[in-house]
C-alpha positions as YAML, in Angstrom:
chain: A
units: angstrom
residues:
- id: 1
  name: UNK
  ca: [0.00, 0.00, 0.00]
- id: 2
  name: UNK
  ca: [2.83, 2.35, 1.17]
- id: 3
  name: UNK
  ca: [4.15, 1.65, -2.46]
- id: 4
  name: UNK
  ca: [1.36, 2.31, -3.94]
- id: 5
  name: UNK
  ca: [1.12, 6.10, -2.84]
- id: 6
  name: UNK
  ca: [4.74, 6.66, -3.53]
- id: 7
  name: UNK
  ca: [4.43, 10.20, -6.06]
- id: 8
  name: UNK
  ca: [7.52, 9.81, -7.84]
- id: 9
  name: UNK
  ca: [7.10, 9.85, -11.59]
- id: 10
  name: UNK
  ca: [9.73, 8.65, -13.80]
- id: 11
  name: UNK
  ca: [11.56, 11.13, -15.86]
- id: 12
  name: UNK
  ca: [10.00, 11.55, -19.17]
- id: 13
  name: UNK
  ca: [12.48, 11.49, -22.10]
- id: 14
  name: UNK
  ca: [11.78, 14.35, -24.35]
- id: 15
  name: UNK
  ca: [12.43, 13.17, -27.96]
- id: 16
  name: UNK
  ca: [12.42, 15.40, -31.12]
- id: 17
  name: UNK
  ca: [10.17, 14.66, -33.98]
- id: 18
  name: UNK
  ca: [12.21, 13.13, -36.99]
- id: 19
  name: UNK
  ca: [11.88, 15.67, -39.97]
- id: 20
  name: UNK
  ca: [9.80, 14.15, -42.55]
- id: 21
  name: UNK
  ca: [11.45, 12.62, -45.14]
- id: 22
  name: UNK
  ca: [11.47, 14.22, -48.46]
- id: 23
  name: UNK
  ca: [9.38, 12.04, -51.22]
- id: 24
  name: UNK
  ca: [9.73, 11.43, -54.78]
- id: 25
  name: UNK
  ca: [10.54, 13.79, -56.78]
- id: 26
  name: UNK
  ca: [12.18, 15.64, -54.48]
- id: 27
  name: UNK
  ca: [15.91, 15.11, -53.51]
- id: 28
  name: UNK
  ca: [17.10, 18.66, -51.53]
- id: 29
  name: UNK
  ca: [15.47, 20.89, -49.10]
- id: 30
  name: UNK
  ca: [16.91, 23.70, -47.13]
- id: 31
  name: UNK
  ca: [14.98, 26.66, -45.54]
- id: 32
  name: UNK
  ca: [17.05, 30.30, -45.47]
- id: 33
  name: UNK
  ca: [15.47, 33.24, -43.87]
- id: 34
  name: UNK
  ca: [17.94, 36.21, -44.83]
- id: 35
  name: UNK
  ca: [16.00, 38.59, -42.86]
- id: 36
  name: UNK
  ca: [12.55, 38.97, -40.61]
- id: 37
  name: UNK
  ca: [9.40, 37.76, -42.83]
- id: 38
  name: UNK
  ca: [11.86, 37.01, -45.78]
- id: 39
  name: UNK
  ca: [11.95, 33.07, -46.57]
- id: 40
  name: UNK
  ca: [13.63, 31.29, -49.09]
- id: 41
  name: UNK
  ca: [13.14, 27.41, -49.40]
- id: 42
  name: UNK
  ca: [15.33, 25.67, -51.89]
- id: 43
  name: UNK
  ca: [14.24, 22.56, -53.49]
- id: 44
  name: UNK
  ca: [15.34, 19.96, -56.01]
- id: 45
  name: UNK
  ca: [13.72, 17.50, -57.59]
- id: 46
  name: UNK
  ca: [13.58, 15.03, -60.49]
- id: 47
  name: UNK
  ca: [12.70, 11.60, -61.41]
- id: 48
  name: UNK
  ca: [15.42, 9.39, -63.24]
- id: 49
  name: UNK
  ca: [18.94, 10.16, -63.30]
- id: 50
  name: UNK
  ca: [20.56, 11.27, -59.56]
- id: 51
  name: UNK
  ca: [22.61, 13.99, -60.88]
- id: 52
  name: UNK
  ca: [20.59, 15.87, -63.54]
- id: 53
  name: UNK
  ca: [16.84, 17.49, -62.73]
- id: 54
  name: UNK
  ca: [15.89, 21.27, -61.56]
- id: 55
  name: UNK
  ca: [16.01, 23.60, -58.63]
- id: 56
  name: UNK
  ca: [13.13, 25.73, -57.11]
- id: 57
  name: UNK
  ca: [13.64, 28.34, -55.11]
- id: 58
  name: UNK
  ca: [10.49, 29.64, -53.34]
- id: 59
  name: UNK
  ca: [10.39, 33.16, -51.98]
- id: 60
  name: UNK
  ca: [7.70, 34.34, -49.15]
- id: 61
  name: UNK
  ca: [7.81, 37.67, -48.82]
- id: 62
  name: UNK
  ca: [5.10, 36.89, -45.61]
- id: 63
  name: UNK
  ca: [5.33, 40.85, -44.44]
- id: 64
  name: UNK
  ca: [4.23, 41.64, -48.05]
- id: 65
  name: UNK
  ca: [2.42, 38.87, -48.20]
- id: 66
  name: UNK
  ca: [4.21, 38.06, -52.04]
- id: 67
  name: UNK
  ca: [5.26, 34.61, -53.11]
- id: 68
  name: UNK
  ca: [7.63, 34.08, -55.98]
- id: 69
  name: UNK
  ca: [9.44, 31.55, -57.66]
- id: 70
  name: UNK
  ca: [12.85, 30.62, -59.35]
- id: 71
  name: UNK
  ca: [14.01, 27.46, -61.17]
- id: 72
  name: UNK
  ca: [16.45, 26.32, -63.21]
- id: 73
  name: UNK
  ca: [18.23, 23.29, -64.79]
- id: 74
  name: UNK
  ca: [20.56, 20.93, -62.66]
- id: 75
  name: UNK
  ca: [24.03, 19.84, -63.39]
- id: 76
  name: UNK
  ca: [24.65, 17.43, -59.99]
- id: 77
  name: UNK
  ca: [23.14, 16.79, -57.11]
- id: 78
  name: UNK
  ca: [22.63, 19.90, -55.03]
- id: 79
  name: UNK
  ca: [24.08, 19.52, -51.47]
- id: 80
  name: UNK
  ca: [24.33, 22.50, -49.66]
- id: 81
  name: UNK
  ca: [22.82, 26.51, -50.26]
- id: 82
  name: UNK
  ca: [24.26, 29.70, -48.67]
- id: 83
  name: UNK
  ca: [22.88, 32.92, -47.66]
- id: 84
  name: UNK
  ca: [25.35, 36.18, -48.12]
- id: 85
  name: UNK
  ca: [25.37, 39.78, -49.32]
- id: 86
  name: UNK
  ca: [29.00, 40.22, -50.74]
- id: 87
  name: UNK
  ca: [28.39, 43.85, -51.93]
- id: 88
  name: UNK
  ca: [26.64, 44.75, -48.77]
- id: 89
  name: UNK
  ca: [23.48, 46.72, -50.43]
- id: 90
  name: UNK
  ca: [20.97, 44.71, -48.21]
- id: 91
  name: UNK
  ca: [19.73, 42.37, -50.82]
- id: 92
  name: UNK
  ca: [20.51, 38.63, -50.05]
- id: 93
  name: UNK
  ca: [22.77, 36.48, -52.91]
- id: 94
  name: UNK
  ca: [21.31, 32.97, -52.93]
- id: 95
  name: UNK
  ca: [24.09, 30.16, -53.75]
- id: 96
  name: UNK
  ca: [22.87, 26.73, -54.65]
- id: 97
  name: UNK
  ca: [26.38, 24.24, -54.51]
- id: 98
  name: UNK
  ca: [25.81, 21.18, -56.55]
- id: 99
  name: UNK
  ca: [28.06, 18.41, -56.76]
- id: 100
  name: UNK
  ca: [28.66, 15.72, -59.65]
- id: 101
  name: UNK
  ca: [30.88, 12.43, -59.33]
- id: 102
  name: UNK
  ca: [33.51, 12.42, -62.09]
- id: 103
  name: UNK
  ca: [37.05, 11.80, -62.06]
- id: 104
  name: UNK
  ca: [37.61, 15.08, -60.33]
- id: 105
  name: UNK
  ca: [34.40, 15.87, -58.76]
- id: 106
  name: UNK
  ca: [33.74, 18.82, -59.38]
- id: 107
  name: UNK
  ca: [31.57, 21.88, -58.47]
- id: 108
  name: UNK
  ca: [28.91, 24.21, -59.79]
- id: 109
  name: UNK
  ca: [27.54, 27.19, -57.92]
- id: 110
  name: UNK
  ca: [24.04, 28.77, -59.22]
- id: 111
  name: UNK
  ca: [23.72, 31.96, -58.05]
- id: 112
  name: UNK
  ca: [20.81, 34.96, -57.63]
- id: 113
  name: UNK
  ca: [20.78, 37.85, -56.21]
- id: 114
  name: UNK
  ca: [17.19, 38.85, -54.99]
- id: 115
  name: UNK
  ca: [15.38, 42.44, -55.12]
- id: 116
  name: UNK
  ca: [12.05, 43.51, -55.04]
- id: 117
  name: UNK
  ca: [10.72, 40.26, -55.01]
- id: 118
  name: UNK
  ca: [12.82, 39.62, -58.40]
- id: 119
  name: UNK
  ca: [15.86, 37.21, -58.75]
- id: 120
  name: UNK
  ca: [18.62, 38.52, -60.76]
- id: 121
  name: UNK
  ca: [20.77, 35.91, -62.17]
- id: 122
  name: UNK
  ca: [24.54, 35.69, -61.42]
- id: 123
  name: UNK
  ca: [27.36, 34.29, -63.47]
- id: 124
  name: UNK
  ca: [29.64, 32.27, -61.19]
- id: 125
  name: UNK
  ca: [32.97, 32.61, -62.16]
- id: 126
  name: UNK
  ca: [34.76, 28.81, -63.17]
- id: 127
  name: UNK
  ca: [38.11, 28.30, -62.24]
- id: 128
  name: UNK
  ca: [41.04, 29.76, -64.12]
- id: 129
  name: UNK
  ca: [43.90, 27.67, -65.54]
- id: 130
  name: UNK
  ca: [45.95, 28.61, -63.13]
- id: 131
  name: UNK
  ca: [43.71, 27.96, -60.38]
- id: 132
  name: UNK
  ca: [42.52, 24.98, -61.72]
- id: 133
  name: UNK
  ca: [46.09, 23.01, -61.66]
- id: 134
  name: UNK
  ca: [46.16, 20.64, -58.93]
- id: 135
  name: UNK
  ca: [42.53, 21.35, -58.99]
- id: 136
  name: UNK
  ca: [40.69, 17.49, -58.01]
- id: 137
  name: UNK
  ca: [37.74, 19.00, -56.45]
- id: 138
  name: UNK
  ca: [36.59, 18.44, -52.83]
- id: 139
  name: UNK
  ca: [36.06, 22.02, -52.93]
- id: 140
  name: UNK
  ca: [34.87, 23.63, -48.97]
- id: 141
  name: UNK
  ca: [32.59, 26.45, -49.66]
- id: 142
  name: UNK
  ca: [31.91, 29.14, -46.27]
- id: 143
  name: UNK
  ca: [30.83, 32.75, -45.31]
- id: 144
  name: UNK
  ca: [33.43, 34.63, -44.18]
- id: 145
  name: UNK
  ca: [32.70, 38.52, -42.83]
- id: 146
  name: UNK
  ca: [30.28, 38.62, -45.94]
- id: 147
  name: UNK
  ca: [32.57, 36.80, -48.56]
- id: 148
  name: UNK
  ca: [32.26, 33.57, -50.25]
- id: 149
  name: UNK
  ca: [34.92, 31.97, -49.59]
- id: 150
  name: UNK
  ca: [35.96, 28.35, -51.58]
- id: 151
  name: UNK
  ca: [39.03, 26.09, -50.25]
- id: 152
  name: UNK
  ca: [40.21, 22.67, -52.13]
- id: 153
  name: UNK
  ca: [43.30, 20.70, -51.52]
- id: 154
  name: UNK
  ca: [46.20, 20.62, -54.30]
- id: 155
  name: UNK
  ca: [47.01, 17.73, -56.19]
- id: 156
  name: UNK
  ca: [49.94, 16.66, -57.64]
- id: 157
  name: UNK
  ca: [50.21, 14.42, -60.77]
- id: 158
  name: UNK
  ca: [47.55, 13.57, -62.88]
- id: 159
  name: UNK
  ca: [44.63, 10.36, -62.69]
- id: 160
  name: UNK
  ca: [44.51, 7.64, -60.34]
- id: 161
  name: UNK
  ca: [48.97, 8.51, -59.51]
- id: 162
  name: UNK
  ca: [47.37, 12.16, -58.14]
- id: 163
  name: UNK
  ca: [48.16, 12.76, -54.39]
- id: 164
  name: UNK
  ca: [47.52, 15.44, -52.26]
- id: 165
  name: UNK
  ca: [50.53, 17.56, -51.68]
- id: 166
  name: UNK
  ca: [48.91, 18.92, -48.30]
- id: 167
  name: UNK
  ca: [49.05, 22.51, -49.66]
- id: 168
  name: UNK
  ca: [45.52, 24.34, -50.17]
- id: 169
  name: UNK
  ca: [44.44, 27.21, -52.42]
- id: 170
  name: UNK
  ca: [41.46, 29.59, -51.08]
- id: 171
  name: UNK
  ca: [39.59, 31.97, -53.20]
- id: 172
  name: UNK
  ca: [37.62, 34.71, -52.38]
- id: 173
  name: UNK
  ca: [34.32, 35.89, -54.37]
- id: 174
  name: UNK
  ca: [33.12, 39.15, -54.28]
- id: 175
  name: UNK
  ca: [29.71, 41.20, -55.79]
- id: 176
  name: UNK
  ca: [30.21, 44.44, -57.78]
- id: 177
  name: UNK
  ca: [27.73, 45.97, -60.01]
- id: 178
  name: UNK
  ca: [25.84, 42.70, -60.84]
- id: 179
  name: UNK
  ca: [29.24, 40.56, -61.81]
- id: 180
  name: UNK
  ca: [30.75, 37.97, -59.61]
- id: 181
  name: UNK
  ca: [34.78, 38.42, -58.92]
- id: 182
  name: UNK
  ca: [37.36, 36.17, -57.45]
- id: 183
  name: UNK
  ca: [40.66, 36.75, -55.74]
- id: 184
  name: UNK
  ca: [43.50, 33.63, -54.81]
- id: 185
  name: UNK
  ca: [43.85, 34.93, -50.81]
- id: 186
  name: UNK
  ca: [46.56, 31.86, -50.54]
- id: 187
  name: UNK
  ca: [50.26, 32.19, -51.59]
- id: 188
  name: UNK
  ca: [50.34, 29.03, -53.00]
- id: 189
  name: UNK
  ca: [50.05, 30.39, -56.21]
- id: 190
  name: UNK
  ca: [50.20, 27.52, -59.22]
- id: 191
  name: UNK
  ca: [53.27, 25.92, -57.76]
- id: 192
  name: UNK
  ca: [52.28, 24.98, -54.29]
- id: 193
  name: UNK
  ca: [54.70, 22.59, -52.49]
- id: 194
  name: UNK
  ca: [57.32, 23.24, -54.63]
- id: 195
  name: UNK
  ca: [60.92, 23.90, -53.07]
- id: 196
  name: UNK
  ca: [63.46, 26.47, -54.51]
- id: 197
  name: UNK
  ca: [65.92, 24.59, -56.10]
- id: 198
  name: UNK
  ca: [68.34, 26.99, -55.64]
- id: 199
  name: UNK
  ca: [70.84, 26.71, -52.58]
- id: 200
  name: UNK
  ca: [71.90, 29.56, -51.16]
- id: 201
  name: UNK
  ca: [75.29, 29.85, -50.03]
- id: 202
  name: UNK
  ca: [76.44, 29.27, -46.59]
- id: 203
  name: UNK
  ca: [78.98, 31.10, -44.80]
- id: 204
  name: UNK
  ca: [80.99, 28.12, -44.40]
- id: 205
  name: UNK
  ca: [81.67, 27.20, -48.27]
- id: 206
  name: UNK
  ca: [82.10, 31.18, -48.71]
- id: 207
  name: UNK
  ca: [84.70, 30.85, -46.27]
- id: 208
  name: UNK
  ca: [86.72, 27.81, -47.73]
- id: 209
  name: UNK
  ca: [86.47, 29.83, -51.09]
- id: 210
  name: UNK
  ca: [88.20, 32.51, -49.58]
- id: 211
  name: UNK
  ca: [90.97, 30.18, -47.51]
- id: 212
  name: UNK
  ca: [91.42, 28.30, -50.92]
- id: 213
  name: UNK
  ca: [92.60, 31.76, -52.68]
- id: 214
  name: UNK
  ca: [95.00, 32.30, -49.92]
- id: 215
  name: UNK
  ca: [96.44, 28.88, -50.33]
- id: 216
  name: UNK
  ca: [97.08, 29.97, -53.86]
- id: 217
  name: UNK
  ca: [99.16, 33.35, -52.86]
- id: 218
  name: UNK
  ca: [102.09, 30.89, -51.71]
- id: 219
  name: UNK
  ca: [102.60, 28.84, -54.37]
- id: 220
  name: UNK
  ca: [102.86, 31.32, -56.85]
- id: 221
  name: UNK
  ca: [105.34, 33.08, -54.65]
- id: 222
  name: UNK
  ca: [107.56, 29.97, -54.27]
- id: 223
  name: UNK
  ca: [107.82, 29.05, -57.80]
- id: 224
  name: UNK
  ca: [108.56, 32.70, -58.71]
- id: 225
  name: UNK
  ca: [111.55, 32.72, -55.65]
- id: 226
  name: UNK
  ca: [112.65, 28.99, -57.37]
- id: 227
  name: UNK
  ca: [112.68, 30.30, -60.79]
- id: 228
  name: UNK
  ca: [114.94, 33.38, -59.45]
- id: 229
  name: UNK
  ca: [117.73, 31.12, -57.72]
- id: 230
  name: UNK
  ca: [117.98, 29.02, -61.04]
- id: 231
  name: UNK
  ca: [118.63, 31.89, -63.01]
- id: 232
  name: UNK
  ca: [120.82, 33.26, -60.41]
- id: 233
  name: UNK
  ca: [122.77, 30.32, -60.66]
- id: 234
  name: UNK
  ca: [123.20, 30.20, -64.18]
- id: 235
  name: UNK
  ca: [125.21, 33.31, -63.94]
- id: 236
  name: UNK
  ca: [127.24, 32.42, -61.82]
- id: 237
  name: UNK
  ca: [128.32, 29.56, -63.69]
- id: 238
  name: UNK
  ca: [128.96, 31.93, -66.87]
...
């Protein structure tokens, strides 16, 4: 009985609701909300092939109480979207990251800038030669004070003999007047890892150099001194 009137409750294990799994045709979903009342959820979907189909991005403008919507064609499977304002005018870039499985595995970025309720297409700039040697993908994209900011690891060699030479080359991307430009912030510059082949010369060998010319001083002296006797000599003889 005494057990029976005992009012200690058990704890109760609070356990978060799984997020519902996304259904056929869609693949991606991501929720941004660049600033209060302004909501942008990106979508892809697409039935068939895993890295081809199309990207929505819905805008709800819930203060003004307007919806809008972007899409476009898919080259990969998008797997991550970021939220920045690179030219700091107020108006939110959208960056969809998509990724397809090649030898390299590389990256495309689809971006829009979005004002007035209207998305304004942005050309992302592709990798240079330059920038693109040692270039096997694995790219790390990331916001940094308002910059997008890309990292990858350089290769060296070419095909299945490529191996990371533990050097990495970060870009920076910034927004002026509508166009999308890029800056190398690393010094790795094309020829990361290298070594200067050059060796510079050490105080020691500069030293020997310089005891090897005064060995030299002598010798000349003594067969100038040896050469004088024998000619002395030979007068007297005469």
């Amino acid at each position: 009985m005494a057990g029976c009137s005992n009012n200690d409750k058990a704890p109760v294990n609070h356990v978060e609701a799984p997020k519902p799994a996304l259904t056929a045709p869609f693949k991606f979903h991501k929720m941004i909300e660049s600033s209060p009342g302004q909501y942008y959820d990106i979508v892809s979907w697409g039935r068939g092939a895993v890295d081809t189909g199309s990207f929505l991005i819905l805008h709800s403008d819930s203060s003004g109480k307007k919806y809008t919507t972007t899409t476009g064609d898919l080259n990969g499977t998008v797997t991550d979207v970021y939220n920045t304002d690179m030219d700091v005018d107020g108006n939110p870039e959208i960056l969809i990251q998509a990724k397809k499985k090649d030898t390299i595995n590389y990256t495309t970025i689809y971006a829009f800038e979005f004002s007035d309720n209207k998305a304004n297409k942005l050309d992302f700039p592709k990798l240079t030669q330059s920038q693109r040697k040692g270039y096997r993908g694995n790219d790390n994209f990331y916001i940094e004070e308002g910059k997008f900011i890309r990292e990858f690891p350089i290769y060296s060699g070419s095909g299945a003999a490529a191996k990371p030479t533990g050097a990495k080359r970060k870009l920076e991307y910034s927004l002026i007047s509508n166009s999308i430009s890029v800056k190398q912030l690393s010094k790795d510059s094309v020829s990361a890892g290298d070594v200067a082949k050059v060796e510079p010369v050490t105080p020691a060998k500069a030293e020997v150099k310089t005891k090897s010319k005064k060995h030299q001083e002598p010798v000349k002296h003594k067969k100038a001194v040896a050469k004088k006797r024998k000619h002395r000599n030979s007068d007297d003889d005469n």
